[in-house]
C-alpha positions in Angstrom: 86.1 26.1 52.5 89.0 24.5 50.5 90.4 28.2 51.5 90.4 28.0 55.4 91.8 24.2 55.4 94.6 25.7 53.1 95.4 28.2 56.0 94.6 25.2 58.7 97.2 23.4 57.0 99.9 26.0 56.6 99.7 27.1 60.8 100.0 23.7 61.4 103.4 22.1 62.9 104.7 19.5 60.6 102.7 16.4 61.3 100.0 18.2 63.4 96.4 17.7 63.4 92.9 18.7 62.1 90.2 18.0 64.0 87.0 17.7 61.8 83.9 17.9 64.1 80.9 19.0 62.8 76.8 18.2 62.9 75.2 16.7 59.4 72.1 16.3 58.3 69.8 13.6 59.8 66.5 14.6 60.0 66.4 14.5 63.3 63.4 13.4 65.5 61.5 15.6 68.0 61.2 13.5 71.0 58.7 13.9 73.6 59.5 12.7 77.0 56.8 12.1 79.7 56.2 9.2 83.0 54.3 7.4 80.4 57.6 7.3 77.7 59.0 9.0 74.9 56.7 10.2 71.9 57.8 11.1 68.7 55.4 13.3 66.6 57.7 13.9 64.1 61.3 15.0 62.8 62.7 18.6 62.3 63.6 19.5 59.0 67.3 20.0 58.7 67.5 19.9 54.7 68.7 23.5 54.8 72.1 21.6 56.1 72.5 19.4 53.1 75.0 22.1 50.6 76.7 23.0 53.5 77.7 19.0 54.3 78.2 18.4 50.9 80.2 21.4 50.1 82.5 20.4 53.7 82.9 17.0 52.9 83.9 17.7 48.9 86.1 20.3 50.4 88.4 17.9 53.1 88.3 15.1 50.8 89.9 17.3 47.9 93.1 18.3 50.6 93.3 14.3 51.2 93.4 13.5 47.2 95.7 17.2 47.3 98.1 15.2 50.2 97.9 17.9 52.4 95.6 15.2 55.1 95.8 12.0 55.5 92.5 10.3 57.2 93.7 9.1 60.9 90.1 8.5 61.7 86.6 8.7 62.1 83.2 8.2 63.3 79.6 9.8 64.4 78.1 10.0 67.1 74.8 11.2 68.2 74.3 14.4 70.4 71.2 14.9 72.6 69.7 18.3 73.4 67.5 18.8 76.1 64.3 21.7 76.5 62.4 22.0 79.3 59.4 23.0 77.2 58.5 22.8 73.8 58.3 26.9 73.8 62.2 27.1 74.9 62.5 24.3 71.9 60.3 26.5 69.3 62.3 30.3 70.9 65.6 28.1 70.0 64.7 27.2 67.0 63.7 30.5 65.4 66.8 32.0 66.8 69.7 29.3 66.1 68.5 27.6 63.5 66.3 29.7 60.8 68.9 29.7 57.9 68.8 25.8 58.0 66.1 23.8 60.0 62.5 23.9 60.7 59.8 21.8 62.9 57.1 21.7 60.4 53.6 22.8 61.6 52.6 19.8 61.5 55.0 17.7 64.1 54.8 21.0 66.2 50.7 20.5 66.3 51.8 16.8 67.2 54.5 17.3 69.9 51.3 19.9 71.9 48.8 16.4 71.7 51.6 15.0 73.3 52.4 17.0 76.1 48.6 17.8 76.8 48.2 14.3 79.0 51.7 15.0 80.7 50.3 17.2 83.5 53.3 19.7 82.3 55.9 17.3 83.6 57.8 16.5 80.0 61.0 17.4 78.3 62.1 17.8 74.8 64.5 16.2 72.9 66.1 16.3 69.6 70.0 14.2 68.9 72.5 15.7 65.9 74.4 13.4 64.3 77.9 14.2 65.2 80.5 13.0 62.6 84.2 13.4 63.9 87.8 12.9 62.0 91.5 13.2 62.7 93.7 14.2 59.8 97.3 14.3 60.1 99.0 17.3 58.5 101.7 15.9 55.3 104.4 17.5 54.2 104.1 18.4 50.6 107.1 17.6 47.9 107.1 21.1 47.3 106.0 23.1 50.5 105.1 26.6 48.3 102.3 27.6 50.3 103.7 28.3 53.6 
């Protein structure tokens, strides 16, 4: 990781920017959404994601403490994803995200109870916590990398 921001910073123009927009782990919930409201049987398990934040957020910080960024800003947000059936969720799921989330059996067992009373009119949902930051590119004392 420290690798790539290395070459980020070096194609960069002299007080250009990084962009740093990426999905964490929240443990999202898996919403059910029906006429009668919005059930939630129980929250997909994203822990595969938790090296991989760690290891990104280590890796900027180390170019900020390096000088190569400076923090312009940041914050999160959340971002919604809409199925229109719990099968598109569960084909999604086992093709996008097997190396780093599951729904548990159990939640899935849930979100069917659910949708059994909703007369097949019912959407999923799930958010992703969205965190977002603007670096600024410094010039180093002694530019040897570029």
């Amino acid at each position: 990781m420290v690798h790539a921001l290395l070459e980020c910073w070096r194609v960069l123009e002299p007080e250009g920017v990084l962009i740093d927009l990426r999905p964490f782990h929240s443990k999202p919930a898996l919403e059910i959404i029906t006429a009668d409201g919005i059930f939630v049987p129980g929250h997909v398990d994203d822990s595969g994601c938790v090296a991989d934040d760690i290891a990104s957020s280590e890796a900027i910080a180390a170019m900020v403490r390096q000088g190569y960024f400076a923090l312009q800003k940041q914050d999160s947000f959340q971002f919604a994803n809409y199925w229109d059936t719990l099968d598109g969720l569960l084909e999604h799921a086992d093709e996008k995200w097997r190396d780093f989330a599951c729904i548990p059996p159990s939640v899935v067992a849930g979100a069917w109870r659910c949708i059994a009373g909703a007369n097949g009119r019912y959407r999923v949902r799930t958010y992703r916590e969205m965190h977002i930051a603007v670096y600024q590119k410094q010039a180093l004392a002694v530019d040897h990398k570029q």
